[in-house]
C-alpha positions, 0 to 999 in steps of 0.5 A, a space after each residue: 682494601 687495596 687492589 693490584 692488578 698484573 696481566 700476565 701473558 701465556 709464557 711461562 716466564 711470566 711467572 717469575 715476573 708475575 712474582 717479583 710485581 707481588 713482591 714490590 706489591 707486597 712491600 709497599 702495603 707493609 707486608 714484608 715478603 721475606 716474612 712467613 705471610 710474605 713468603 707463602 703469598 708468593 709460593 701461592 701466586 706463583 702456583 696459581 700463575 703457573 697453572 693458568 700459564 701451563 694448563 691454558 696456554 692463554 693470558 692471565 689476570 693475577 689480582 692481590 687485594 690487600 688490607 690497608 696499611 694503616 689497619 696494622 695488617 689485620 685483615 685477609 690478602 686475597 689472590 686471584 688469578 682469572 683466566 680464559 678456560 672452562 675448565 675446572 681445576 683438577 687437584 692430582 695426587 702427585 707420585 713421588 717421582 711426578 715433577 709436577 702436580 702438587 700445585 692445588 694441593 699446596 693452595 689447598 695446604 697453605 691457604 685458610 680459604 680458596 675456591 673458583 667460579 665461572 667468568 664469563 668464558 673463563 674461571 677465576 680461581 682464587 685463595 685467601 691468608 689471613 694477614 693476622 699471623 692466619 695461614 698454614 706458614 712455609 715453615 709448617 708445611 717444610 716440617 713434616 707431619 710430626 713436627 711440632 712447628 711454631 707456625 701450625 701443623 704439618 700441611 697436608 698434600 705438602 711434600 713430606 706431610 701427610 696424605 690428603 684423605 679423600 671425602 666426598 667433599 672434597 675430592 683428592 683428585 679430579 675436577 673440582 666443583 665451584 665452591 670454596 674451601 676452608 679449613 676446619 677451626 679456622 675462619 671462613 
């Protein structure tokens, strides 16, 4: 596993540093960040970025450990950004007219796993794809509910797709409890 690591400071102008590193990061451990893993790794750190900038005001410590390259791509890519607020991370149900507040709800739609815990004073909210062809694409999520999309299926919460169905599990809204999350049917 190879491991990178980015500090990113408070500015929100961060983020788009934040993504062109993941990018170089990216292409030098054989993952292409033009291809649908790619490009889902950077919608995925771009949100979890802009979340810590925005909803802390504080540093940041984006993380992106990799499987190796000679492993042929087999194996998960693991994002983490740590930060330095107690918080948890609230997923909202954004209104269609909101401009913000999709960010967890397309972490929870594109990821196979994602979760946080405590550190230290802070969180470390963190998401996983599996770098075998896993993960909900970019190209499912802009299809929509029903379209039958190469990638896999229509990603809930995701603009266009279907509503995410509130359980007590795994609440719609709200501050989320420290645990992880995964998707039916698919790896843990």
């Amino acid at each position: 596993m190879l491991q990178a690591q980015l500090e990113i400071g408070a500015d929100p102008t961060e983020v788009g540093r934040a993504r062109r590193w993941a990018r170089s990061r990216l292409a030098g451990s054989g993952i292409s960040a033009d291809g649908p893993l790619g490009e889902t790794l950077i919608l995925l750190i771009s949100e979890l970025v802009t979340n810590a900038v925005v909803h802390t005001g504080a540093p940041a410590v984006l993380r992106i450990l990799l499987p190796e390259p000679r492993a042929g791509g087999a194996g998960a890519v693991r994002v983490e950004v740590a930060d330095a607020s107690h918080c948890p991370p609230c997923r909202r149900r954004a209104g269609d007219e909101d401009s913000g507040g999709r960010g967890l709800e397309l972490v929870h739609g594109l990821a196979d796993r994602w979760g946080w815990q405590p550190e230290g004073r802070g969180k470390r909210i963190w998401c996983e794809l599996d770098g075998c062809g896993g993960g909900r694409t970019l190209v499912a999520a802009a299809a929509g509910p029903d379209a039958a999309v190469p990638g896999g299926p229509a990603v809930p919460g995701a603009p266009g797709g279907p509503a995410v169905p509130a359980s007590p599990a795994e609440p719609a809204a709200g501050p989320v409890a420290p645990q992880a999350y995964a998707h039916p049917g698919r790896g843990r």
